[in-house]
CHARMM-style PDB file with segment names, atoms N, HN, CA, C and O in Angstrom:
ATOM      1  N   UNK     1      15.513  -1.169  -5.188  1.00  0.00      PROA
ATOM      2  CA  UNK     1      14.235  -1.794  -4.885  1.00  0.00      PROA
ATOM      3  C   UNK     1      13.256  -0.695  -4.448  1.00  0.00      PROA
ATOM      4  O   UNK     1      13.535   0.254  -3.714  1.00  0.00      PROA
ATOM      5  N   UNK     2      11.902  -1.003  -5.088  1.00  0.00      PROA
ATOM      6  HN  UNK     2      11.675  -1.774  -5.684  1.00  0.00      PROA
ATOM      7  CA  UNK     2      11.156   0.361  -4.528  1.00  0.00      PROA
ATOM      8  C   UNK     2      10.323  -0.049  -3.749  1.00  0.00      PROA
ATOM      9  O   UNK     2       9.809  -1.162  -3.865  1.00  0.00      PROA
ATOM     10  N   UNK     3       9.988   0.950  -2.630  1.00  0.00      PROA
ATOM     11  HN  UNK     3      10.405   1.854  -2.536  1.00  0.00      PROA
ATOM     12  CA  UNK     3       9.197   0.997  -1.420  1.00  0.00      PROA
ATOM     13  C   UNK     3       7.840   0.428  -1.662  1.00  0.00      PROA
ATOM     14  O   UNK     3       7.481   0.203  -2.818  1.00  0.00      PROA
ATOM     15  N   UNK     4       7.215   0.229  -0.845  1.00  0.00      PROA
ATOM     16  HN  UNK     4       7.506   0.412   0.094  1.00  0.00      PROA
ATOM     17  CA  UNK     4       6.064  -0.373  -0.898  1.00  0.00      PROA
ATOM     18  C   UNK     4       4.999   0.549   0.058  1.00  0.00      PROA
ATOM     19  O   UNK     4       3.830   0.190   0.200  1.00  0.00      PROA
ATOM     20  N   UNK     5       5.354   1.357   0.476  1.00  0.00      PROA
ATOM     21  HN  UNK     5       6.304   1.649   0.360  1.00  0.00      PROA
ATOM     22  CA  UNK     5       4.603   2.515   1.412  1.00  0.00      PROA
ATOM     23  C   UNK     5       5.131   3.877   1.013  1.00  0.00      PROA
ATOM     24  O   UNK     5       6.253   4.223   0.644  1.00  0.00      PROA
ATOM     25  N   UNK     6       4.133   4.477   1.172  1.00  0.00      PROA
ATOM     26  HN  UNK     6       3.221   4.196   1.473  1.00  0.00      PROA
ATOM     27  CA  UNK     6       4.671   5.897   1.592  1.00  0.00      PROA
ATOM     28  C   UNK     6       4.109   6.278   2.980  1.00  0.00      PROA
ATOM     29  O   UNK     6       3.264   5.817   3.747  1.00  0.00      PROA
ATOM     30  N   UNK     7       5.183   7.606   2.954  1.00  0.00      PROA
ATOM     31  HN  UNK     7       5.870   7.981   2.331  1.00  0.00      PROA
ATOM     32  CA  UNK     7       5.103   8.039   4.623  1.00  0.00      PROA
ATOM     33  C   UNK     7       5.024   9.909   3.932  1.00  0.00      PROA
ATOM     34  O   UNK     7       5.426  10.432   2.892  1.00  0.00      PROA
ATOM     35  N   UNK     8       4.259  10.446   5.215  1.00  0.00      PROA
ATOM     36  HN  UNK     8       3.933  10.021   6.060  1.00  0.00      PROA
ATOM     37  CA  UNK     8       4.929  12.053   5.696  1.00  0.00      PROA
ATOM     38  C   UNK     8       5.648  12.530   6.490  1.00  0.00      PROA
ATOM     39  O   UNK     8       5.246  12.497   7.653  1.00  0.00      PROA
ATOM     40  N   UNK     9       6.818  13.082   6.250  1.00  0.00      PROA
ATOM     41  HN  UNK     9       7.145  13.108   5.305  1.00  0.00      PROA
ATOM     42  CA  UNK     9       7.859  13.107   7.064  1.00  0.00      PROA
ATOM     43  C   UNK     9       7.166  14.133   8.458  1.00  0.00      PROA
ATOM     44  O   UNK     9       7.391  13.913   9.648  1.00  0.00      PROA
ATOM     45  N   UNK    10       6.568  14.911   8.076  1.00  0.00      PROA
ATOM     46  HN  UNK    10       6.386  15.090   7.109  1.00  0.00      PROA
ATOM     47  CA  UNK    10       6.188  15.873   9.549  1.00  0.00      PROA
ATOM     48  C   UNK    10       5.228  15.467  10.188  1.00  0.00      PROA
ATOM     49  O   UNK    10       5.169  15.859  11.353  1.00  0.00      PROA
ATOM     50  N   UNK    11       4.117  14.537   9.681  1.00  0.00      PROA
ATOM     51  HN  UNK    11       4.164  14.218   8.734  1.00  0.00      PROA
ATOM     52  CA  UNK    11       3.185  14.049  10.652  1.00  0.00      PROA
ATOM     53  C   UNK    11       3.737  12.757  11.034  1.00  0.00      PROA
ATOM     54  O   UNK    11       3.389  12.198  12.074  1.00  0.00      PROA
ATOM     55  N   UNK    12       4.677  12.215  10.138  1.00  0.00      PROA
ATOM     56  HN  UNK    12       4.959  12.669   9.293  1.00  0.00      PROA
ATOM     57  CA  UNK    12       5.217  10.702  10.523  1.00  0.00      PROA
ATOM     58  C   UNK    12       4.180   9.337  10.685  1.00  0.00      PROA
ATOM     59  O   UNK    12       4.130   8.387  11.466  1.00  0.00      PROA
ATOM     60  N   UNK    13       3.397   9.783   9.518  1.00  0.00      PROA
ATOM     61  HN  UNK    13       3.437  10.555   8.883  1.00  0.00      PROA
ATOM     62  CA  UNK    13       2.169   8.816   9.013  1.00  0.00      PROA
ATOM     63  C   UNK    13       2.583   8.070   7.999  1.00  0.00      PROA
ATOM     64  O   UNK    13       2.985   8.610   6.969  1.00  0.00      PROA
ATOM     65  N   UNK    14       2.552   6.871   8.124  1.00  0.00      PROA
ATOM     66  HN  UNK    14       2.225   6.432   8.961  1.00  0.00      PROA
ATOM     67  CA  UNK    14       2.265   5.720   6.624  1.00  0.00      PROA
ATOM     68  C   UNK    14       1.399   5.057   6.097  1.00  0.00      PROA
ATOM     69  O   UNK    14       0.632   4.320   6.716  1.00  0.00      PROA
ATOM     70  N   UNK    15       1.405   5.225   4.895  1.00  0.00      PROA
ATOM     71  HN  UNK    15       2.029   5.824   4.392  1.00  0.00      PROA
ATOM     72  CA  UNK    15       0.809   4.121   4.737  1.00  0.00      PROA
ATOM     73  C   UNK    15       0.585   3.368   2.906  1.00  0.00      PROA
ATOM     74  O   UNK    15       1.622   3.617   2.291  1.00  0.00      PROA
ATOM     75  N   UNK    16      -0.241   2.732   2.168  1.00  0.00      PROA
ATOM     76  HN  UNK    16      -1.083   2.530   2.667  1.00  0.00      PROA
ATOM     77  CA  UNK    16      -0.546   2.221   1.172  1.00  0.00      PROA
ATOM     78  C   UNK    16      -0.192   3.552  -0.103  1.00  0.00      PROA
ATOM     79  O   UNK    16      -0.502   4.744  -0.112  1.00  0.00      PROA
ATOM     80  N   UNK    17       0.518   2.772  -1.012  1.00  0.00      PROA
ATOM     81  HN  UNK    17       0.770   1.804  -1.004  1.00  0.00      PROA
ATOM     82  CA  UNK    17       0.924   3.964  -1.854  1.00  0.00      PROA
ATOM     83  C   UNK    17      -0.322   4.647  -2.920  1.00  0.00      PROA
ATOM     84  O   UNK    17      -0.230   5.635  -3.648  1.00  0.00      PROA
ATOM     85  N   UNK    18      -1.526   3.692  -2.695  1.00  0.00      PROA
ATOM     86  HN  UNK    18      -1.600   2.890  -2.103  1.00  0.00      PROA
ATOM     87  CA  UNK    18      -3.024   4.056  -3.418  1.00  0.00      PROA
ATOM     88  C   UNK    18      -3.427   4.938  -2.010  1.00  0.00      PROA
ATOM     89  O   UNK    18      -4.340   5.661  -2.410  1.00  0.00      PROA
ATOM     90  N   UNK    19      -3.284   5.138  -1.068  1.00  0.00      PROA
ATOM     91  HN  UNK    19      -2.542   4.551  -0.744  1.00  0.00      PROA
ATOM     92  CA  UNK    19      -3.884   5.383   0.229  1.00  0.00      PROA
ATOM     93  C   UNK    19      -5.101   6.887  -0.739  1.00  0.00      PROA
ATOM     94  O   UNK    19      -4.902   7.744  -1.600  1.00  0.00      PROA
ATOM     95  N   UNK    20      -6.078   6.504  -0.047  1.00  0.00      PROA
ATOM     96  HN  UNK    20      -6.240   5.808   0.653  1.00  0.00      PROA
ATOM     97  CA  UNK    20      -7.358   7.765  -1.278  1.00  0.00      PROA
ATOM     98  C   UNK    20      -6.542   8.860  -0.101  1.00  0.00      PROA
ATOM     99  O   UNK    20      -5.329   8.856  -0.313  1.00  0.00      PROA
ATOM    100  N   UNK    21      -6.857   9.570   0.805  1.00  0.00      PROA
ATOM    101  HN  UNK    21      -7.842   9.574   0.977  1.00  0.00      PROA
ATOM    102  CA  UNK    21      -6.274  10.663   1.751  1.00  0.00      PROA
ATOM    103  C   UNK    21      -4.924  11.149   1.100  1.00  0.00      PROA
ATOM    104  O   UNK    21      -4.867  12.339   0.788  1.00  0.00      PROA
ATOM    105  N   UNK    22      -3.889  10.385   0.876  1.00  0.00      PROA
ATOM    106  HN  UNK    22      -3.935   9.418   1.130  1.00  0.00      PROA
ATOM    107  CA  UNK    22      -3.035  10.557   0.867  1.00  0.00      PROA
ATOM    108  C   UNK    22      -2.577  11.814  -0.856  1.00  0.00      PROA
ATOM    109  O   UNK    22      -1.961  12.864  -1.036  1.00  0.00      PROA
ATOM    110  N   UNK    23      -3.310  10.870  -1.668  1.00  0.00      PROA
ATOM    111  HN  UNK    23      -3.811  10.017  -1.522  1.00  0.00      PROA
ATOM    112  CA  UNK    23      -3.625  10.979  -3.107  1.00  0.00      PROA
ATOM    113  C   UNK    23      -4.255  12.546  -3.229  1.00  0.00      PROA
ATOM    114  O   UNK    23      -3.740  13.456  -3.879  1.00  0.00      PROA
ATOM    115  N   UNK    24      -5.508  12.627  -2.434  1.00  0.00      PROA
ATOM    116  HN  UNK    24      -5.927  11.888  -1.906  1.00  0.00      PROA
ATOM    117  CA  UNK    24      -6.248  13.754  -2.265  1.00  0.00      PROA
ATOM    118  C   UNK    24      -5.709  15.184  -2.071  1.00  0.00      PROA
ATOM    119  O   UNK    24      -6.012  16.313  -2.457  1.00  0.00      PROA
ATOM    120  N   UNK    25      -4.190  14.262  -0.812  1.00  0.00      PROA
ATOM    121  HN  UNK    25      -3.944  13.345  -0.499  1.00  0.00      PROA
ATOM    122  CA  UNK    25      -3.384  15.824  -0.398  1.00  0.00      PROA
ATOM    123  C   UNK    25      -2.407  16.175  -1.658  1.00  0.00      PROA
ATOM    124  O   UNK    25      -2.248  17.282  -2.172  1.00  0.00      PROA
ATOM    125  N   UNK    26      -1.700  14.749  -2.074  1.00  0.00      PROA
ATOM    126  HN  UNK    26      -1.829  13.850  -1.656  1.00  0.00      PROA
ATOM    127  CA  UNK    26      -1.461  15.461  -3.248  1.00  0.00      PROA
ATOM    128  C   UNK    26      -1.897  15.987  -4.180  1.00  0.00      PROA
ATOM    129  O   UNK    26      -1.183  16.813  -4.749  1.00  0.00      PROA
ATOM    130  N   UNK    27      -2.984  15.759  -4.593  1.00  0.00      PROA
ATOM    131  HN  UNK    27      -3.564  15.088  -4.131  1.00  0.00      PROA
ATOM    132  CA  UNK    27      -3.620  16.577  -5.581  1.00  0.00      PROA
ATOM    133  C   UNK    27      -4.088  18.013  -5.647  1.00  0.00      PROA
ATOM    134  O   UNK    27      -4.562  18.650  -6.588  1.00  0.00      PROA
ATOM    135  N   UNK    28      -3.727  18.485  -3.914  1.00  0.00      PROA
ATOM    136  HN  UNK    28      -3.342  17.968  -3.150  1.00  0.00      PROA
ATOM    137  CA  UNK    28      -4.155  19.656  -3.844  1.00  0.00      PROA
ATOM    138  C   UNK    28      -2.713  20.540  -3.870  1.00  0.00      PROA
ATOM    139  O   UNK    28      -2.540  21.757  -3.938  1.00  0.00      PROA
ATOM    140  N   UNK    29      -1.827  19.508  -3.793  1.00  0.00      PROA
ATOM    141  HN  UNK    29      -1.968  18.519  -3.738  1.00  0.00      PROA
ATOM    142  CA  UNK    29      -0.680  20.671  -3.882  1.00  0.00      PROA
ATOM    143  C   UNK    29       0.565  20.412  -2.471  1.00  0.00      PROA
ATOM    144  O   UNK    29       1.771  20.594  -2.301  1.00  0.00      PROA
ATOM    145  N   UNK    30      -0.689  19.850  -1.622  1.00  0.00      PROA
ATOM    146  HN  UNK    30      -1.668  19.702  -1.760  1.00  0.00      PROA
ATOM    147  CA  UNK    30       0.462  19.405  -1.157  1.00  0.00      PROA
ATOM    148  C   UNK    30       0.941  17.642  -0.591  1.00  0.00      PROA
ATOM    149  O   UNK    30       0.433  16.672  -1.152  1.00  0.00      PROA
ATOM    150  N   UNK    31       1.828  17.496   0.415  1.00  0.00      PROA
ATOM    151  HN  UNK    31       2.241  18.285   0.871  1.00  0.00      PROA
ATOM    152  CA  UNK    31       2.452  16.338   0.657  1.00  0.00      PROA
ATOM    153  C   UNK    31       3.608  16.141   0.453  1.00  0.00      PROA
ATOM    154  O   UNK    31       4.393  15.826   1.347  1.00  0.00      PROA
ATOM    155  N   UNK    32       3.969  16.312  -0.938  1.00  0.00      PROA
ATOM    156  HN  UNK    32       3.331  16.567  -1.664  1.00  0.00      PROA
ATOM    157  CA  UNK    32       4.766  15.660  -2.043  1.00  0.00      PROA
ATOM    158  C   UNK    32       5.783  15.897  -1.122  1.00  0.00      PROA
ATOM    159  O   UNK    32       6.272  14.945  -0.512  1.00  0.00      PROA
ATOM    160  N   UNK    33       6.322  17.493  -0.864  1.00  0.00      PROA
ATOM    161  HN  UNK    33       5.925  18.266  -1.359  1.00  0.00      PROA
ATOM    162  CA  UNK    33       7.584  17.921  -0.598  1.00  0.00      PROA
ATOM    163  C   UNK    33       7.842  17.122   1.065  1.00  0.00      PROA
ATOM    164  O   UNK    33       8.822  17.529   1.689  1.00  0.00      PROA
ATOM    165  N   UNK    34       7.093  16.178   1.631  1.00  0.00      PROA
ATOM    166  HN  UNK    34       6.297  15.848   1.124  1.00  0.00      PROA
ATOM    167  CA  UNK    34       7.624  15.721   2.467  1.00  0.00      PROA
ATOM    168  C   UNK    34       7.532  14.232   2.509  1.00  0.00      PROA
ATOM    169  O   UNK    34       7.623  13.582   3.550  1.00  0.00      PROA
ATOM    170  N   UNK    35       7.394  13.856   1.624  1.00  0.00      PROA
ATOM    171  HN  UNK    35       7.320  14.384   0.778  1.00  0.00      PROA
ATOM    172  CA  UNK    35       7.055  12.280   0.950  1.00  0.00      PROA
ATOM    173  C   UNK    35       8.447  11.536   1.565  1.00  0.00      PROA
ATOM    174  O   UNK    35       9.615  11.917   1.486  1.00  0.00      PROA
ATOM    175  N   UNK    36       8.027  10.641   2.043  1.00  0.00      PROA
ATOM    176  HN  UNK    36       7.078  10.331   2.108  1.00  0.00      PROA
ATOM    177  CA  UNK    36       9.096   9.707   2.307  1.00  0.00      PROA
ATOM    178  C   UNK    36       8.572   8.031   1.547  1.00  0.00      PROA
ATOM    179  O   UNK    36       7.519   7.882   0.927  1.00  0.00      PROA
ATOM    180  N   UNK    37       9.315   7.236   1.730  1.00  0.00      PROA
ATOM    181  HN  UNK    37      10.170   7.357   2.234  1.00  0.00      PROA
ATOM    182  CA  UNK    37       9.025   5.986   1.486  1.00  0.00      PROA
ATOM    183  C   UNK    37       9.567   4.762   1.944  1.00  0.00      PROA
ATOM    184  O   UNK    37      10.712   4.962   1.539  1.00  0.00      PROA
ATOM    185  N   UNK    38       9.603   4.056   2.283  1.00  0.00      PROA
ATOM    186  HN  UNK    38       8.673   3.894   2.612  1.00  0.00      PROA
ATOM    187  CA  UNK    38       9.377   2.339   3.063  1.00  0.00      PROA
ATOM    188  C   UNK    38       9.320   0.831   2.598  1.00  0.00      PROA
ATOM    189  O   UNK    38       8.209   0.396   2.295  1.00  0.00      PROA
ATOM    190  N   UNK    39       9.880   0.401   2.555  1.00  0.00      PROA
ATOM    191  HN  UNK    39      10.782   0.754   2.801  1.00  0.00      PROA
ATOM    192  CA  UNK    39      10.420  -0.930   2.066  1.00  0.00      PROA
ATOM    193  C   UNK    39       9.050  -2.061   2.311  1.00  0.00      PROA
ATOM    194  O   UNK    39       8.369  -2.754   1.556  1.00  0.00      PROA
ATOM    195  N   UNK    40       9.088  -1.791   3.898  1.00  0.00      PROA
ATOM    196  HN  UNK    40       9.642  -1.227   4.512  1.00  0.00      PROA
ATOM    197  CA  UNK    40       7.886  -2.244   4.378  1.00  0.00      PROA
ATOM    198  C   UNK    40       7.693  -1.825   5.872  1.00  0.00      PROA
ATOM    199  O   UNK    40       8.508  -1.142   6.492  1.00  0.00      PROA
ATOM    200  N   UNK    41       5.990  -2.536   6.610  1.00  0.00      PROA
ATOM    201  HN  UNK    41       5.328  -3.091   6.107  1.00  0.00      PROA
ATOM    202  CA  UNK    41       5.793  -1.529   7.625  1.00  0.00      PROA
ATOM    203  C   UNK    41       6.844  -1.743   8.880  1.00  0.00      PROA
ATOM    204  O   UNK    41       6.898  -0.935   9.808  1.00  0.00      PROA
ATOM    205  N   UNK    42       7.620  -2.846   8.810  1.00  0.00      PROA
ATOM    206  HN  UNK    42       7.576  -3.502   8.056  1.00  0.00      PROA
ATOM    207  CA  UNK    42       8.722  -2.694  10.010  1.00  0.00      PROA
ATOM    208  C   UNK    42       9.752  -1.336   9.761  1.00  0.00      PROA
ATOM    209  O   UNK    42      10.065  -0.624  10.716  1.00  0.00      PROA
ATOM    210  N   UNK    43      10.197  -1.087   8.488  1.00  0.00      PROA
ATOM    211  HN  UNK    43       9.943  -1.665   7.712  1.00  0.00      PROA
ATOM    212  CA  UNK    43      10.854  -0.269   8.229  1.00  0.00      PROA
ATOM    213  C   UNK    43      10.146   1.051   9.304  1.00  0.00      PROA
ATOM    214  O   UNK    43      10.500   1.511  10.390  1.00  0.00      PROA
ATOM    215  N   UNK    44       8.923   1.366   8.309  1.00  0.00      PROA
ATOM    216  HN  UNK    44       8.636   0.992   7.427  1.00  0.00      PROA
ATOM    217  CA  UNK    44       8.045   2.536   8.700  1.00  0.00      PROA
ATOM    218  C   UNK    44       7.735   2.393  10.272  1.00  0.00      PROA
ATOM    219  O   UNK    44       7.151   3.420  10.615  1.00  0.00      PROA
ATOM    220  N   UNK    45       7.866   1.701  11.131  1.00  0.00      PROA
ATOM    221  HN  UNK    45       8.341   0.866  10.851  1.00  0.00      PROA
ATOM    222  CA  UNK    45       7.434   1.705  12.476  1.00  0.00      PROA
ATOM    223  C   UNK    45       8.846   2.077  12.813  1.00  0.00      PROA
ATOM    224  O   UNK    45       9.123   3.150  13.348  1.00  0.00      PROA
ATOM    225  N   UNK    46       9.754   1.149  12.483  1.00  0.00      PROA
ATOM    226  HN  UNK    46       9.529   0.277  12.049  1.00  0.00      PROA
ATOM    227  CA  UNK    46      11.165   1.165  13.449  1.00  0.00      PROA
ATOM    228  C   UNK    46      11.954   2.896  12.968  1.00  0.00      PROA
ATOM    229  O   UNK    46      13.028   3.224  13.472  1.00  0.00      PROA
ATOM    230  N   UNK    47      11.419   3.564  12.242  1.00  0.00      PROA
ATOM    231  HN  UNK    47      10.546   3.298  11.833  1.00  0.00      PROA
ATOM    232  CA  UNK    47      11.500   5.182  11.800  1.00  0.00      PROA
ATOM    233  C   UNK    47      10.594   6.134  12.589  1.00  0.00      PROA
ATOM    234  O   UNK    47      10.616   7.364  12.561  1.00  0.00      PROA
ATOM    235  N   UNK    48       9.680   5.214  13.395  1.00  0.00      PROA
ATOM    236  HN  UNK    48       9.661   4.214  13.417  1.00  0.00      PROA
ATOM    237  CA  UNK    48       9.043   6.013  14.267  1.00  0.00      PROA
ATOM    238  C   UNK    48       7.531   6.349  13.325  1.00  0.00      PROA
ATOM    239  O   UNK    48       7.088   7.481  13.523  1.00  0.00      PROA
ATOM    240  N   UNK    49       6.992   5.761  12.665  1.00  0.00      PROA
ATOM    241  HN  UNK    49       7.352   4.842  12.504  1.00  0.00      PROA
ATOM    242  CA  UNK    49       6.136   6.170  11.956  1.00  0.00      PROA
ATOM    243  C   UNK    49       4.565   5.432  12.484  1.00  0.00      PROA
ATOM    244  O   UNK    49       4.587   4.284  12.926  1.00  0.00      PROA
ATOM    245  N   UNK    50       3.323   6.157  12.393  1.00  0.00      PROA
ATOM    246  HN  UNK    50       3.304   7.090  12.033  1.00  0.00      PROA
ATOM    247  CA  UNK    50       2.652   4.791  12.936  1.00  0.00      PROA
ATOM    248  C   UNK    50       1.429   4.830  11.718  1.00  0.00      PROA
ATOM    249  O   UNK    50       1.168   5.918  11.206  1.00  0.00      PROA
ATOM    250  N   UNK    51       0.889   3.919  11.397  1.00  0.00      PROA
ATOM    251  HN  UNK    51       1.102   3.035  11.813  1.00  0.00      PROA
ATOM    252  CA  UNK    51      -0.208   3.272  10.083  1.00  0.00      PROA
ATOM    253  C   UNK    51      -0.991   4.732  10.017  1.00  0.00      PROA
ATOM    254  O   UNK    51      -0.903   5.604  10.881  1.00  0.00      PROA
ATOM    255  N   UNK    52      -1.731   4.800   8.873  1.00  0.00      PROA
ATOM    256  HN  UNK    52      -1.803   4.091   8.171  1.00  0.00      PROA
ATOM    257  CA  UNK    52      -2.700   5.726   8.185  1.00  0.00      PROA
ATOM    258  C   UNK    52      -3.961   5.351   8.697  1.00  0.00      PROA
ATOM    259  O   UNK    52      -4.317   4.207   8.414  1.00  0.00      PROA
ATOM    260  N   UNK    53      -4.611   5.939   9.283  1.00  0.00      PROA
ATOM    261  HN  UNK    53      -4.321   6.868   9.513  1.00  0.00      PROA
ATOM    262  CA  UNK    53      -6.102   5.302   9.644  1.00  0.00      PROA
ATOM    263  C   UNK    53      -7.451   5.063   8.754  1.00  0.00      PROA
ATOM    264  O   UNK    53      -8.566   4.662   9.087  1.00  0.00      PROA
ATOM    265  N   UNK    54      -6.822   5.534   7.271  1.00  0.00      PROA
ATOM    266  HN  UNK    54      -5.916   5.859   7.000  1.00  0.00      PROA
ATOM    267  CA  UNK    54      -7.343   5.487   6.174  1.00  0.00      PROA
ATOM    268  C   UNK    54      -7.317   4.284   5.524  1.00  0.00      PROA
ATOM    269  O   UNK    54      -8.231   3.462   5.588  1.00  0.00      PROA
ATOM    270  N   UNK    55      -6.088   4.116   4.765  1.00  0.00      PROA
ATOM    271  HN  UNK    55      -5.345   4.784   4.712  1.00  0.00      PROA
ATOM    272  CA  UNK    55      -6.123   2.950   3.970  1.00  0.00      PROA
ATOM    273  C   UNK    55      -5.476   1.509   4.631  1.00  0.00      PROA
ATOM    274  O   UNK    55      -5.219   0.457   4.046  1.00  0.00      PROA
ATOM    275  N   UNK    56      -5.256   1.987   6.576  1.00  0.00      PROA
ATOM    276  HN  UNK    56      -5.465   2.842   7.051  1.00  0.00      PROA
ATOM    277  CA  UNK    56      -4.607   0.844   7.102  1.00  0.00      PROA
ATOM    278  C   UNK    56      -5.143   0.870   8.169  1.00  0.00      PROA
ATOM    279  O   UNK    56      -4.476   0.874   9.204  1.00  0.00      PROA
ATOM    280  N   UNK    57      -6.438   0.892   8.168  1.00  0.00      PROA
ATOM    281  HN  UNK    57      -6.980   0.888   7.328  1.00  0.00      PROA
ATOM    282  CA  UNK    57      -7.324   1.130   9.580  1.00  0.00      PROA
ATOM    283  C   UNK    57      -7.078   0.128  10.609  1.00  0.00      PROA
ATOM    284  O   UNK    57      -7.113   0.556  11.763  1.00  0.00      PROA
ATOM    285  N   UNK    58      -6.811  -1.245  10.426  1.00  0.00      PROA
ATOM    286  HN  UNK    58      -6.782  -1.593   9.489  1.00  0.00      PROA
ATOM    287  CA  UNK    58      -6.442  -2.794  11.356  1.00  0.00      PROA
ATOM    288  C   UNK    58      -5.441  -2.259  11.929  1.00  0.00      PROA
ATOM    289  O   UNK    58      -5.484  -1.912  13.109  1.00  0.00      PROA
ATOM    290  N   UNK    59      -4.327  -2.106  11.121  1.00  0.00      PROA
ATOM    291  HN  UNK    59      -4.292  -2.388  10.162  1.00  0.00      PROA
ATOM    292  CA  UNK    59      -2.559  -1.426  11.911  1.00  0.00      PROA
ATOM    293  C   UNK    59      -2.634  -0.571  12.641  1.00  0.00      PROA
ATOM    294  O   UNK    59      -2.047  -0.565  13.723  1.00  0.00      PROA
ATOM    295  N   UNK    60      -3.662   0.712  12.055  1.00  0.00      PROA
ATOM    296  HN  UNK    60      -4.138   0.708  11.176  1.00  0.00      PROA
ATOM    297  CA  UNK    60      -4.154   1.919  13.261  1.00  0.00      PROA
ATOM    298  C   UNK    60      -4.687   1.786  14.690  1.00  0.00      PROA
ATOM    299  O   UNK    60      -4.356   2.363  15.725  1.00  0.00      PROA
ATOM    300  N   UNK    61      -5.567   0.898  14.449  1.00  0.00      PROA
ATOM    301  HN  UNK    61      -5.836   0.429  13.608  1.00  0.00      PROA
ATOM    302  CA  UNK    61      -6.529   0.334  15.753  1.00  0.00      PROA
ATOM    303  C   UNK    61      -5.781  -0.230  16.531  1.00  0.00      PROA
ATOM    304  O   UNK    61      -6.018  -0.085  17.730  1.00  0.00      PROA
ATOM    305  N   UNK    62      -4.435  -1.199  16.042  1.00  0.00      PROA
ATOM    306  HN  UNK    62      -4.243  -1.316  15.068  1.00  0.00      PROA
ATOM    307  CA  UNK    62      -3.860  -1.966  16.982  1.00  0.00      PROA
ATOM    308  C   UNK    62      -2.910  -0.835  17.247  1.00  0.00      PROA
ATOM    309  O   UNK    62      -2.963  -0.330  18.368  1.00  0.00      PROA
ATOM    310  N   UNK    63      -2.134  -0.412  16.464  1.00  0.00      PROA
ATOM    311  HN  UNK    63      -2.091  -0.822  15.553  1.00  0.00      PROA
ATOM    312  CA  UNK    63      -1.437   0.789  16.732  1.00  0.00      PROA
ATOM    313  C   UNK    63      -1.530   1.911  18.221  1.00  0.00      PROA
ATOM    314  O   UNK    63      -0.746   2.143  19.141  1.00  0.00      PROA
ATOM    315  N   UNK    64      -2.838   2.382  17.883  1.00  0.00      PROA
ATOM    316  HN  UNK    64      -3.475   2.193  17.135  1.00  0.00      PROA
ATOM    317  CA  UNK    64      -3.641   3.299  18.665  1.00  0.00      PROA
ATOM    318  C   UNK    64      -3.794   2.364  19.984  1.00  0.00      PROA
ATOM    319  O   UNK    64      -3.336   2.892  20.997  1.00  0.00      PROA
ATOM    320  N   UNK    65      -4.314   1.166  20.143  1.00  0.00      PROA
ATOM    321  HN  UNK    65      -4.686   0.737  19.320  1.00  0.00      PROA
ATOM    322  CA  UNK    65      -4.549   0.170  21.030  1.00  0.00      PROA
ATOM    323  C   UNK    65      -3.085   0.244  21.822  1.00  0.00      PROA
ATOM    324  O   UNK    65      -3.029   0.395  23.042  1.00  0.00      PROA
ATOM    325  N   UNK    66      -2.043   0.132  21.074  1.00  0.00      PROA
ATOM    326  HN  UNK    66      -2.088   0.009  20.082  1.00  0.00      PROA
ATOM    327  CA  UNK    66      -0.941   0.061  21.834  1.00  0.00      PROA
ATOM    328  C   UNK    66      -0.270   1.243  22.194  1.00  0.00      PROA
ATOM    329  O   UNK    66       0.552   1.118  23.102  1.00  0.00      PROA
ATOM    330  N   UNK    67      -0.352   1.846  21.930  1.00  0.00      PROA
ATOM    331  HN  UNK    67      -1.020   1.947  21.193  1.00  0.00      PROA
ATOM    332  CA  UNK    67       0.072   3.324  22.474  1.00  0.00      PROA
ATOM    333  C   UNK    67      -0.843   3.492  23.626  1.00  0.00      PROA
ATOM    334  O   UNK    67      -0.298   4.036  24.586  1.00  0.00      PROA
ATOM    335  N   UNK    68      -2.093   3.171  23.793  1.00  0.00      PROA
ATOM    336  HN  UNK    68      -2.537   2.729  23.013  1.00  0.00      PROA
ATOM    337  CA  UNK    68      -3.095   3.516  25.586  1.00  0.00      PROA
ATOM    338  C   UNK    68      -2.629   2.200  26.529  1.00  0.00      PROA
ATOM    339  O   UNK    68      -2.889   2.134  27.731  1.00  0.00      PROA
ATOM    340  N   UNK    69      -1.890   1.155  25.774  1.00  0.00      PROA
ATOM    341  HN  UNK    69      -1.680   1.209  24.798  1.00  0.00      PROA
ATOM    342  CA  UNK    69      -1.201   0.283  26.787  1.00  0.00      PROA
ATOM    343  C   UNK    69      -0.429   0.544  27.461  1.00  0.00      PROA
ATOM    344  O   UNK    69      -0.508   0.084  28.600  1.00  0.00      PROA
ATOM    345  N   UNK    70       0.689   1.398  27.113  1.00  0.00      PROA
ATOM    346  HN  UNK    70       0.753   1.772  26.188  1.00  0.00      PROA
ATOM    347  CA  UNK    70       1.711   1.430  27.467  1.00  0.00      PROA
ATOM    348  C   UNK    70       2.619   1.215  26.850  1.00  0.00      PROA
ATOM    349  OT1 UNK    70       3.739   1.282  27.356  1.00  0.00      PROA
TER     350      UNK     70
END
């Protein structure tokens, strides 16, 4: 079954597999070699990963929101 996200393994960012940012880094050469991928975003959170602020700005905000909670 294939993923429905991608992630970067060293920044530990996910997000939409169109994500434009994401696309951009690959096109320059890099990303690729640390490409991970995700079933879905419970997967990608419970891996420690948190939303793209690009193509998943709602998940980010709450994301970001919850990390200054506590």
């Amino acid at each position: 079954m294939p993923g429905t996200l991608g992630g970067h393994r060293r920044a530990r960012i996910y997000g939409r597999l169109d994500c434009r940012a994401a696309r951009q880094s690959i096109a320059r050469g890099g990303y690729v070699r640390h490409r991970v991928f995700f079933l879905n975003e419970a997967d990608a959170r419970a891996a420690g990963y948190r939303p793209c602020a690009v193509c998943m700005p709602q998940a980010y905000a709450a994301w970001k929101r919850s990390m200054h909670s506590g």
